[in-house]
N, C-alpha and C positions, 0 to 999 in steps of 0.2 A: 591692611597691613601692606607695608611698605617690599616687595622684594626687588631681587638683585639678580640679573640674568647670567652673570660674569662668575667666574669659577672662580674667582681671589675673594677679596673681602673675608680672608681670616681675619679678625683682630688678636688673636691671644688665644692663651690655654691655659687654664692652672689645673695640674697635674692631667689627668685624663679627659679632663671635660676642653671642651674646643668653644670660642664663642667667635662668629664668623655673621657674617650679615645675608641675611633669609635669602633663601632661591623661592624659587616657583614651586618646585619638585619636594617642599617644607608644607606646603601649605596643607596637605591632609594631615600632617601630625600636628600642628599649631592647631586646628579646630577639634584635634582629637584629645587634646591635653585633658587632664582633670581639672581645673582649676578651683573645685570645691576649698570650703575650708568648715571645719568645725570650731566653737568655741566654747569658755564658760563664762566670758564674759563681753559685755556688750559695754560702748560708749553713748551712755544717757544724754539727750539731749535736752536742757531747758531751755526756752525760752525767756526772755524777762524782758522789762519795760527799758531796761540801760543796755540790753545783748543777748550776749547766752554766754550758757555754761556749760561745761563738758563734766562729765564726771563717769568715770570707771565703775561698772554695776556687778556685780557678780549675777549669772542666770544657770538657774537646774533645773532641771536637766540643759546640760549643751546643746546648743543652736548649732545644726549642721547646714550649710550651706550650698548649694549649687547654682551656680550659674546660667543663665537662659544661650544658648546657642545663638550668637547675632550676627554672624559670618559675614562680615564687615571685609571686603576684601579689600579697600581703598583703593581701590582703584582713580579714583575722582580727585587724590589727594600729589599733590607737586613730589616728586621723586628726589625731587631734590632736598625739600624741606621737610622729608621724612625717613624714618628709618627704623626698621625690623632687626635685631641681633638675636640670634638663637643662640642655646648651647647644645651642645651635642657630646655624649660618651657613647661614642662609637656610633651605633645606629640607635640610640635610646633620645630622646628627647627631654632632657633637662629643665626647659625654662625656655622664655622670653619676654623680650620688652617692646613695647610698638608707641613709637614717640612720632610728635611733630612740632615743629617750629614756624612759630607764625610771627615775622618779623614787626607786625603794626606795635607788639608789644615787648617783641623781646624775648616771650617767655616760649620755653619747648616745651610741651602736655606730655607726660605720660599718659597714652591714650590703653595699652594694657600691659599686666607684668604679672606673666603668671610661671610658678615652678611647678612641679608632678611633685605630688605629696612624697614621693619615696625620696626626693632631692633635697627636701627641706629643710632647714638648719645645716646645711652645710657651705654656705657661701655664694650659694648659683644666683642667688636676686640680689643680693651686694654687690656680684661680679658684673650681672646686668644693669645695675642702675649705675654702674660706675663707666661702664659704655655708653650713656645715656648719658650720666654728666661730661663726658670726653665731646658725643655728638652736641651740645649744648655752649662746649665755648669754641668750638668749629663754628657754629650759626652764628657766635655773637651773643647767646641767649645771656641775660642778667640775673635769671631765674626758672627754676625747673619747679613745674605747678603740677598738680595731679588731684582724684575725687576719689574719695572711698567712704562706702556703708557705713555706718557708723556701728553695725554690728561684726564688722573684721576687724577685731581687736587684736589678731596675731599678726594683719599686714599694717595697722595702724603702731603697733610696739615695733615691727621691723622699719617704719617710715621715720620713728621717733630716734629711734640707730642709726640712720644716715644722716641724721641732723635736719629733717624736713620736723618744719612746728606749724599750727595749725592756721590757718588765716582766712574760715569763713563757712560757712555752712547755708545747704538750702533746705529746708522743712517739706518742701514741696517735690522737688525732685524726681522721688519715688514713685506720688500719687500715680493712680488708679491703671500700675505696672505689678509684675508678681511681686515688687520687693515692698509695695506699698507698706507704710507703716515705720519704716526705715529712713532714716537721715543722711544726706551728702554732705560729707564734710570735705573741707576743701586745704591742702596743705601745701606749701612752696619750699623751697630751700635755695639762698642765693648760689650765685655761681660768680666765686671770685677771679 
């Protein structure tokens, strides 16, 4: 993750929540977020001899999910061609987006975008990826690219709401990681 040593870098507020661009002094609560998710339904992947195919599955009991701890500090990563936004209600931790822009291509990665379960459904990942498309035609980016499980069906319906559509998947990904078994699909949405 991208942070910002400088005391400015508010970008906005809607209503109480502030979204501002990461400090140093963020970084325990960013690695302390929940970013679990639960679902009932999962994104089946087939394979076939012309492609694949996506298809919506319903699964019972719901698949609850947690994430492995990768405490990725980026440090190795250009400051310039990256960028952390939190939100923040008060001292409560909302969300965040941790993007980077790699100019050979154009395109800025959503590298992670997580909310706290109790924020959810209220705007706070719409607000951050909408900071992300703002960081995205700052770079120049033609396209905002990102990977998700194929069984986060509530961040995959939240991605189909921004207007990101699907453009690729890897079968393999996963292997012989805890998510094995699991499919990366791969999703973009241009930036006009």
């Amino acid at each position: 993750m991208t942070m910002t040593t400088d005391d400015g870098g508010v970008l906005g507020a809607v209503g109480t929540v502030v979204y501002r661009l990461a400090r140093p002094e963020d970084g325990e609560a960013l690695t302390g977020l929940d970013g679990s998710f639960t679902t009932d339904s999962v994104f089946h992947v087939t394979v076939t001899d012309e492609g694949f195919r996506i298809l919506e599955t319903p699964v019972d009991p719901p698949i609850h999910k947690a994430f492995p701890d990768e405490s990725d500090s980026g440090e190795d990563r250009d400051t310039e061609l990256s960028r952390t936004v939190v939100a923040f209600d008060g001292d409560e931790l909302c969300g965040f987006i941790d993007t980077s822009f790699d100019p050979w291509n154009a395109r800025l990665t959503i590298c992670d975008l997580e909310v706290a379960p109790a924020r959810r459904g209220e705007g706070v990942g719409r607000a951050l990826m909408n900071h992300a498309f703002d960081f995205a035609e700052e770079c120049g980016a033609g396209h905002v690219w990102l990977e998700v499980t194929n069984i986060n069906a509530p961040a995959i319906h939240a991605y189909l709401r921004m207007g990101f559509t699907f453009c690729g998947l890897d079968t393999t990904l996963y292997d012989d990681t805890e998510s094995s078994g699991e499919q990366a699909l791969f999703m973009s949405r241009r930036i006009r």
